[in-house]
C-alpha positions as semicolon CSV with decimal commas, in nm:
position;residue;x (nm);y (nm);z (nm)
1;X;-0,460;2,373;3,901
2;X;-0,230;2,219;4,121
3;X;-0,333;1,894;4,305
4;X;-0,237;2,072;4,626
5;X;-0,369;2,429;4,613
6;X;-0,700;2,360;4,716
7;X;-0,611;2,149;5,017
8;X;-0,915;1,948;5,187
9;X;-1,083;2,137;5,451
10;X;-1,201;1,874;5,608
11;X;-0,914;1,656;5,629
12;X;-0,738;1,953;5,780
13;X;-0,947;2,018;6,066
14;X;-1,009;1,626;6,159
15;X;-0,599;1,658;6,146
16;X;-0,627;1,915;6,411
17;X;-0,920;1,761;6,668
18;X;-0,777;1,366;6,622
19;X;-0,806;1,327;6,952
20;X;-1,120;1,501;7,013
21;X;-1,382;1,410;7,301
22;X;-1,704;1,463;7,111
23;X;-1,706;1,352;6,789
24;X;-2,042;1,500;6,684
25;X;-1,972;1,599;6,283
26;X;-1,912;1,135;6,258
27;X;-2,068;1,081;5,937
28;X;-1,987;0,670;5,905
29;X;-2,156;0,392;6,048
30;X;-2,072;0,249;6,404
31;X;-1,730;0,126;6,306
32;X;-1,676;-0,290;6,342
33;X;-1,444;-0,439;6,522
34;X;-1,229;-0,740;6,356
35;X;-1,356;-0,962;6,617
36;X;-1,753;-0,857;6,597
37;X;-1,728;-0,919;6,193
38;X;-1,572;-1,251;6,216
39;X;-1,896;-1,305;6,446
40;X;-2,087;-1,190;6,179
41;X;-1,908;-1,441;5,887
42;X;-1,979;-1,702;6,094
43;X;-2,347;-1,623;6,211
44;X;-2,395;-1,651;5,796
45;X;-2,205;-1,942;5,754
46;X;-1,948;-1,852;5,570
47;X;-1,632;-1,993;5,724
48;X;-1,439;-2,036;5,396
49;X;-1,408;-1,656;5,404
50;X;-1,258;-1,675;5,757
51;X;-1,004;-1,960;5,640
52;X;-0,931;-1,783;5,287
53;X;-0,895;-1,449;5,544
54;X;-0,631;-1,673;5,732
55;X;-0,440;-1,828;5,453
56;X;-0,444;-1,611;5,186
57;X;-0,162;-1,509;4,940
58;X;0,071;-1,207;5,029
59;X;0,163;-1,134;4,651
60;X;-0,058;-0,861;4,456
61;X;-0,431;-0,830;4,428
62;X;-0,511;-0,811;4,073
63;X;-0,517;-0,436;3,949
64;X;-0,906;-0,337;3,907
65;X;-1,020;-0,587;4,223
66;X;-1,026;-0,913;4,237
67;X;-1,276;-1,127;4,055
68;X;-1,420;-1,271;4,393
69;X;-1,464;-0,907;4,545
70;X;-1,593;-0,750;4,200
71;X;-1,883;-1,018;4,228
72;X;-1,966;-0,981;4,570
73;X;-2,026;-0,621;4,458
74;X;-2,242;-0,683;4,250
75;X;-2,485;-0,878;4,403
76;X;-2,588;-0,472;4,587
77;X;-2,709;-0,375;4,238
78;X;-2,994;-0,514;4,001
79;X;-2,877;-0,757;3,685
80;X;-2,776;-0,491;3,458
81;X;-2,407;-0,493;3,709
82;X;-2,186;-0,783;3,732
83;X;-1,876;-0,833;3,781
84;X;-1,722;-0,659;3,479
85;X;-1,893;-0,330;3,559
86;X;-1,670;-0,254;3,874
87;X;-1,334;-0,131;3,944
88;X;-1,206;-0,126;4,297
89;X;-0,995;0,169;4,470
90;X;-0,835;0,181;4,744
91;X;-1,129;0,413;4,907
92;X;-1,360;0,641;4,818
93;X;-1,131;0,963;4,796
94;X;-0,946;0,760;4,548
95;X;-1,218;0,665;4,318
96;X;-1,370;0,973;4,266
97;X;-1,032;1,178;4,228
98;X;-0,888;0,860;3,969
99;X;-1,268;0,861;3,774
100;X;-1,222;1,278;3,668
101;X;-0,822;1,184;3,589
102;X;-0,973;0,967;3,375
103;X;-1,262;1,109;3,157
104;X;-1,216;1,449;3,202
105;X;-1,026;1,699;3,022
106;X;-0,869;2,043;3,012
107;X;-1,199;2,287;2,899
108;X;-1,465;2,070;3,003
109;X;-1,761;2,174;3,251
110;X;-1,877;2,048;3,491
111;X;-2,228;2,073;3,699
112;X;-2,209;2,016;4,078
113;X;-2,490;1,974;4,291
114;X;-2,388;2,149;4,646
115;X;-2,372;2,175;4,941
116;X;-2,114;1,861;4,901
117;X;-1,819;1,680;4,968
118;X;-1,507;1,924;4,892
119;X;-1,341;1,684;4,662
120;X;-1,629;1,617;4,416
121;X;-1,545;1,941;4,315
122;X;-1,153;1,994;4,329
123;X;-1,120;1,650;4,106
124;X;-1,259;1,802;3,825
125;X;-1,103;2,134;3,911
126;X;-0,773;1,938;3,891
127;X;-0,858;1,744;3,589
128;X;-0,841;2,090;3,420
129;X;-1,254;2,142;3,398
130;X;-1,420;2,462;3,509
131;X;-1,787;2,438;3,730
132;X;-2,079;2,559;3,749
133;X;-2,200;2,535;4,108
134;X;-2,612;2,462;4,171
135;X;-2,693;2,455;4,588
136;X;-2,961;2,271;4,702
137;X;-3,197;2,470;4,945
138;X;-3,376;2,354;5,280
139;X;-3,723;2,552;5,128
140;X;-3,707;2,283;4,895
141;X;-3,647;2,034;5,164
142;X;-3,273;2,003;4,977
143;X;-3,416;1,855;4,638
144;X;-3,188;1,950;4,295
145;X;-3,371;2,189;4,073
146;X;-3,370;2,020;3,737
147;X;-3,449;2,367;3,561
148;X;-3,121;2,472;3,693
149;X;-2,902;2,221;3,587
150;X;-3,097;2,232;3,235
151;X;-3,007;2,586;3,269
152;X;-2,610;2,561;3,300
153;X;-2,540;2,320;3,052
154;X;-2,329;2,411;2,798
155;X;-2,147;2,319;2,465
156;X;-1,856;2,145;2,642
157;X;-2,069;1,965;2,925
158;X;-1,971;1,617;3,037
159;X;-2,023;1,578;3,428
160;X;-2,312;1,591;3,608
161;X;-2,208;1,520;4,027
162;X;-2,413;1,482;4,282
163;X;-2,449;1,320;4,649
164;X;-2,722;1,020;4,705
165;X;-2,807;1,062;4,990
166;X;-2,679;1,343;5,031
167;X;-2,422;1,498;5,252
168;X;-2,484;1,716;5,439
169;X;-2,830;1,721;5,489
170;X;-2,941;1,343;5,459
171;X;-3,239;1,414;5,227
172;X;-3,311;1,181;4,928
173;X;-3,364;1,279;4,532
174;X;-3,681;1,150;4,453
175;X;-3,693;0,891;4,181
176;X;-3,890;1,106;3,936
177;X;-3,605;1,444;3,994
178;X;-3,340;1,162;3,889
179;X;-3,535;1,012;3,614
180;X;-3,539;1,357;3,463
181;X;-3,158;1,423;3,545
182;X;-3,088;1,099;3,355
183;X;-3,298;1,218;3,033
184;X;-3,111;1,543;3,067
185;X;-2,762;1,353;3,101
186;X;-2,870;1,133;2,785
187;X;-3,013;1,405;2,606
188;X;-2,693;1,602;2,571
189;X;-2,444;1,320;2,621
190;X;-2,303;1,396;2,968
191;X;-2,147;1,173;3,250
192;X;-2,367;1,145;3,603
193;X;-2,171;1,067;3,865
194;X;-2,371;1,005;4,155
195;X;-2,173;0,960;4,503
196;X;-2,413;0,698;4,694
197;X;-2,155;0,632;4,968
198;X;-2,433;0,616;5,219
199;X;-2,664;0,416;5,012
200;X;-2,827;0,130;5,225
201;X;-2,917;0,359;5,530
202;X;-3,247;0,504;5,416
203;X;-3,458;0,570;5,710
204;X;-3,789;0,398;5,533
205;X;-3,588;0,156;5,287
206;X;-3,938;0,235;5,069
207;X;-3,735;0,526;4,981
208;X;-3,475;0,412;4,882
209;X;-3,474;0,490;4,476
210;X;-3,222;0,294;4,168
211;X;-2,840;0,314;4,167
212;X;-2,757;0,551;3,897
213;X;-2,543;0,288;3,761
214;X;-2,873;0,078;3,742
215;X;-3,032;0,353;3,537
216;X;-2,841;0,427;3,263
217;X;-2,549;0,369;3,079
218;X;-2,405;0,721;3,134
219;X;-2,378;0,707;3,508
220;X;-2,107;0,593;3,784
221;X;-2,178;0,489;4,111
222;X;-1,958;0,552;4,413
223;X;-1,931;0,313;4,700
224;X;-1,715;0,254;4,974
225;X;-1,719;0,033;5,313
226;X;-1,698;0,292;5,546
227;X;-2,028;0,460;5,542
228;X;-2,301;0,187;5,560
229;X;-2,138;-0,082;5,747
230;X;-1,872;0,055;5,950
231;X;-1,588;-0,121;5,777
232;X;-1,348;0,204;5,642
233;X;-1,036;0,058;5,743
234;X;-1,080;-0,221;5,499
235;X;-0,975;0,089;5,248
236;X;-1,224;-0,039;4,935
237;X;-1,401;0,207;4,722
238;X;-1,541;0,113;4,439
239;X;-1,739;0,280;4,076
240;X;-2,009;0,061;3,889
241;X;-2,098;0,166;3,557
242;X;-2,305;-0,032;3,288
243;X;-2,031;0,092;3,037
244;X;-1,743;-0,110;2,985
245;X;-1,557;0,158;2,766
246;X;-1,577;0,365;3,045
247;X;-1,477;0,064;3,299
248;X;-1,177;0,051;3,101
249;X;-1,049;0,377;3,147
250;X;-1,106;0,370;3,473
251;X;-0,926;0,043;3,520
252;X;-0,584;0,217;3,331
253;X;-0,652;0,501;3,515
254;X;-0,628;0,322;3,836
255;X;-0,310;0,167;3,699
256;X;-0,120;0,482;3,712
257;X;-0,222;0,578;4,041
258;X;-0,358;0,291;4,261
259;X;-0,205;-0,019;4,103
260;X;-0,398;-0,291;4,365
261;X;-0,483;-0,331;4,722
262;X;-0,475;-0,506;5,052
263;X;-0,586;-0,888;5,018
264;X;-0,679;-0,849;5,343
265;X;-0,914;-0,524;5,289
266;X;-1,064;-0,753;5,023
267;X;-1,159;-1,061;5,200
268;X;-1,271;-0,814;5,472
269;X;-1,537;-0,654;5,225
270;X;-1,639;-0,990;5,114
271;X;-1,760;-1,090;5,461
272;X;-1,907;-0,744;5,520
273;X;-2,121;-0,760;5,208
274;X;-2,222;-1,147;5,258
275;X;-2,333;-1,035;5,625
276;X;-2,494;-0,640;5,499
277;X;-2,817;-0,704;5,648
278;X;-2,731;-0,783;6,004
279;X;-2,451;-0,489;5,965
280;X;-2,717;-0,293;5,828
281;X;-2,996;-0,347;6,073
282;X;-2,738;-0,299;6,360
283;X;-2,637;0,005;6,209
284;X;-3,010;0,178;6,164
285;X;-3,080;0,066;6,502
286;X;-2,810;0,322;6,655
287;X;-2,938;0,544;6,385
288;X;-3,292;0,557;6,512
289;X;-3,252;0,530;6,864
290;X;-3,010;0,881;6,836
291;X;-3,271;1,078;6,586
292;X;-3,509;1,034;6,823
293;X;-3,298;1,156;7,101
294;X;-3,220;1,461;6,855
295;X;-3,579;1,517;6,721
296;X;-3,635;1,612;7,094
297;X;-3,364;1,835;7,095
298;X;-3,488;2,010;6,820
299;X;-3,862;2,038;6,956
300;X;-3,729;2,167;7,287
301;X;-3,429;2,452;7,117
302;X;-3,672;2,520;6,848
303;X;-3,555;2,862;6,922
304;X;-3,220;2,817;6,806
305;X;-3,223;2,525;6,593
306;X;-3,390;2,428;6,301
307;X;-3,330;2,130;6,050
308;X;-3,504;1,889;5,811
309;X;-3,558;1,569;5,897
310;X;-3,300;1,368;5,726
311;X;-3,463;1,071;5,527
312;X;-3,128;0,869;5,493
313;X;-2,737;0,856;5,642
314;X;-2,565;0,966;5,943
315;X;-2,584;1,355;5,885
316;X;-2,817;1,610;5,949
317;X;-2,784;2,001;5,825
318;X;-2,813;2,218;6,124
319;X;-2,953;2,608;6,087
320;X;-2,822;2,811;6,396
321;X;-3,028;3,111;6,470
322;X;-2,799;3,222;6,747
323;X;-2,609;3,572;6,743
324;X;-2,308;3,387;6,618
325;X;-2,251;3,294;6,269
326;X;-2,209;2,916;6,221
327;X;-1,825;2,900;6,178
328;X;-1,819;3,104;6,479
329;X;-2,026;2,885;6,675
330;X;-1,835;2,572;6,530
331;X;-1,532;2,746;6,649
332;X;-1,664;2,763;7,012
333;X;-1,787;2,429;7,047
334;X;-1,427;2,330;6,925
335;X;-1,296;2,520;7,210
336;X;-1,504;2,261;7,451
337;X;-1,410;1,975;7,293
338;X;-1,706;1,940;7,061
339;X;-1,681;1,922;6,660
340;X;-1,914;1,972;6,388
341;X;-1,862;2,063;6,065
342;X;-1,903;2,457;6,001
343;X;-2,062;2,557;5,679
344;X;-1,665;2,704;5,564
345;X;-1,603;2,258;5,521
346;X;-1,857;2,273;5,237
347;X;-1,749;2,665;5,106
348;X;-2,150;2,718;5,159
349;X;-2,273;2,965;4,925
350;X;-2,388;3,280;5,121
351;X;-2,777;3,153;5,192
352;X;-2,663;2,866;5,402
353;X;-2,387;3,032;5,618
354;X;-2,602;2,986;5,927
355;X;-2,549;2,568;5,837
356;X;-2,355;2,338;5,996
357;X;-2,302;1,952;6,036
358;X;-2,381;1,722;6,287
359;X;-2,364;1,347;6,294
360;X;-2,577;1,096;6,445
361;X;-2,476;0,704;6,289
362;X;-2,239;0,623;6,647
363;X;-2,310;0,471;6,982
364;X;-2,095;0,799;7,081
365;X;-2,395;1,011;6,995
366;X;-2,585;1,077;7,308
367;X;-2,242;1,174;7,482
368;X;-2,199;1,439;7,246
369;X;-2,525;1,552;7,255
370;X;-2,524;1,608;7,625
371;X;-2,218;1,811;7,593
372;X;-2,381;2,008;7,289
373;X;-2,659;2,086;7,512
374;X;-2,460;2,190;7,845
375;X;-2,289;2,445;7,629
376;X;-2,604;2,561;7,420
377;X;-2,743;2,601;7,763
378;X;-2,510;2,814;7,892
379;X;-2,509;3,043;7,645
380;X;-2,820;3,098;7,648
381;X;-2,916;3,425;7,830
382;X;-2,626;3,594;7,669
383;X;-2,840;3,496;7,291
384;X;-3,155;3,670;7,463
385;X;-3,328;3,362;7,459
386;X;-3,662;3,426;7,564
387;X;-3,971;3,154;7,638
C-alpha cells in the first residue's frame, strides 16, 4: 500500500470548511492562548519555565524528547513510567503512523476496535499488515466485545488498537473488559496499542481506569497536547511503554522520520503539564456547562436524535432518525455553514450509517448548537415530524 492511496478523510474535509462558522464536529479542548498559559506557569510558580521559555537554545532538541519533557511526562502515569519509557513525536498523527513503521511487518494482522480514528487503521495498512475490523455498538453502550477479538486472532497476530476514550462516541472500556484484553494480548503475545489522546477528561474522574502502558508490558500509550488541555500547536505527541526494547525501536524509528522538535513546543508542554489541573478543571467546566445544554436538546428532538451519554472527551455519537441518511444530512448542514463529522469520516460499517459526530469541549458550542437547531427546525414538517 502506498502511503497516499488511502488519503485522510478527515483531513480532507477540515481542508475544505477551514474557514467554517460552526465548528460543531471540534473534538479538542478549548484551545490556550500563549498569554492565558503563561498566566497559568506563573499562578503555579514556576517562572524558571517562563525564563528557560525566553532564553532557550535554538540548536536541536535531542532526538526521542528531551530529558526535562520525557520526565514531566511521566509524572501523568503511575511508577512503573519514567522517563526512559517515552519517546516524543512531533504530534499524535506522527506517533501512531512512526509506532506501526516500527514493529510491524509485511503479513502481520492486525485487530482494530472501530468506529475510530482513520489512521489507526491505514498505519498498519501501510506497514504492510492486513485487519480484521471489530465495531463497537451503541446496544452495548459502545463497549469492545472481548469474545470477538478472542475470535479473530490468528497465527500472525501482533496489534491489538483501540481508542480510550473513545472517539467517536466518548464512552469508556471498563477496567475489567481491559483487564481481559490485556490477558488476551499476553496470552498470545500481541502488541495493545491503546490511543488515550483524550485521557484526563472523564466526566466522573472515578471512571477513569489504568493507562495501558501502566498495565502491562505489551502495551503503548498515545498522548498528545491537543486534546485535554488545549495546547495542539505545541505539536508534542508522545508513546509510553514499560518496554524499553520496544522504546528503542521506536526511538530509531523516529530517527528516520521525525528526527527532533520545536524547543519551544517543548517548554510549552512542560508548563501545560506542571499547570494540568487548572487546564483541566477549566476545560471540564466548558465541557459540562455544553452537555447540559445538549442533554436538553436531546430530551426535546428525542424524535430525531438519539445518543449515549458520553462518559469522557469532547465527542458524542449522534443517531439521526430523519429521512436523510447521515452523510446526507452532514452534507446539508455543510451547506449552512455547520460541520459534523458524517459516519463516511470513520468508513462506518453498515449498522451505524445513521451516525454522525458532534463536538462539545469549546466555548463555541452553544453558537453552533443554535444554528444546528434553527436548521433541524426548519426541516422539520418536511421529516413528518409529528408530537
Amino acid at each position: 500500500m502506498h502511503l497516499l492511496e488511502n488519503p485522510i478523510r478527515s483531513d480532507q474535509l477540515l481542508e475544505k470548511t477551514f474557514d467554517i462558522e460552526h465548528r460543531f464536529y471540534a473534538s479538542s479542548a478549548q484551545p490556550m492562548t500563549l498569554k492565558e498559559l503563561m498566566e497559568f506557569t506563573k499562578e503555579n510558580g514556576d517562572q524558571h519555565l517562563i525564563d528557560l521559555y525566553h532564553d532557550h537554545s535554538m540548536g536541536y532538541a535531542e532526538n526521542a524528547g528531551s530529558p526535562d519533557l520525557r520526565q514531566e511526562i511521566a509524572t501523568l502515569y503511575d511508577a512503573s513510567i519514567s522517563a526512559e519509557n517515552i519517546v516524543i513525536f512531533p504530534g499524535a498523527q506522527t506517533g501512531m503512523t512512526i509506532t506501526t513503521q516500527a514493529l510491524l511487518h509485511t503479513g502481520d494482522h492486525a485487530i482494530i476496535i472501530t468506529p475510530s480514528y482513520q489512521s489507526l487503521e491505514e498505519g498498519v495498512r501501510y506497514a504492510g499488515g492486513s485487519v480484521t475490523r471489530i465495531s463497537l455498538t451503541p446496544e452495548d453502550k459502545w463497549q469492545v466485545n472481548v469474545d470477538a477479538v478472542k475470535a479473530a486472532i490468528q497465527n500472525n497476530t501482533k496489534y491489538l488498537v483501540f481508542n480510550d476514550p473513545h472517539n467517536p462516541s466518548g464512552s469508556l472500556m471498563s477496567a475489567d473488559t481491559k483487564k481481559q484484553l490485556v490477558a488476551l494480548a499476553e496470552q498470545h503475545g500481541i502488541l495493545i496499542f491503546s490511543d488515550e489522546v483524550y485521557r484526563l477528561l472523564e466526566i466522573n474522574p472515578a471512571e477513569r481506569s489504568a493507562s495501558i502502558a501502566e498495565m502491562t508490558a505489551n502495551g503503548l500509550a498515545l498522548g498528545t497536547m491537543a486534546k485535554p488541555w488545549g495546547a495542539g500547536g505545541a505539536c508534542i505527541g508522545w508513546i509510553a511503554c514499560q518496554d524499553l526494547t520496544i522504546i528503542e525501536k521506536l526511538q530509531k524509528a523516529q530517527h528516520l522520520f521525525a528526527v527532533c522538535f520545536s524547543r519551544p513546543g517543548e517548554i510549552q508542554a512542560m508548563m501545560v503539564i506542571r499547570a494540568s489541573d487548572k487546564i483541566i478543571e477549566r476545560n471540564m467546566k466548558i465541557i459540562r456547562e455544553n452537555l447540559i445544554l445538549l442533554d436538553e436538546f436531546f430530551d426535546e428532538y428525542e424524535d430525531l436524535f438519539e445518543w449515549v451519554p458520553p462518559q469522557a472527551g469532547g465527542t458524542g455519537f449522534v443517531n439521526f432518525k430523519g429521512p436523510l441518511t447521515a452523510d446526507e444530512f452532514g452534507a446539508k448542514l455543510l451547506e449552512q455553514g455547520i460541520l459534523v463529522f458524517p459516519p463516511y469520516i470513520f468508513d462506518c460499517d453498515e449498522a451505524l450509517k445513521q451516525y454522525f459526530r458532534i463536538g462539545f469541549s469549546r466555548r463555541t458550542m452553544p453558537a453552533a448548537l443554535i444554528a444546528f437547531k434553527k436548521f433541524v427546525d426548519e426541516h422539520r414538517a418536511q421529516w413528518r415530524y409529528r408530537k
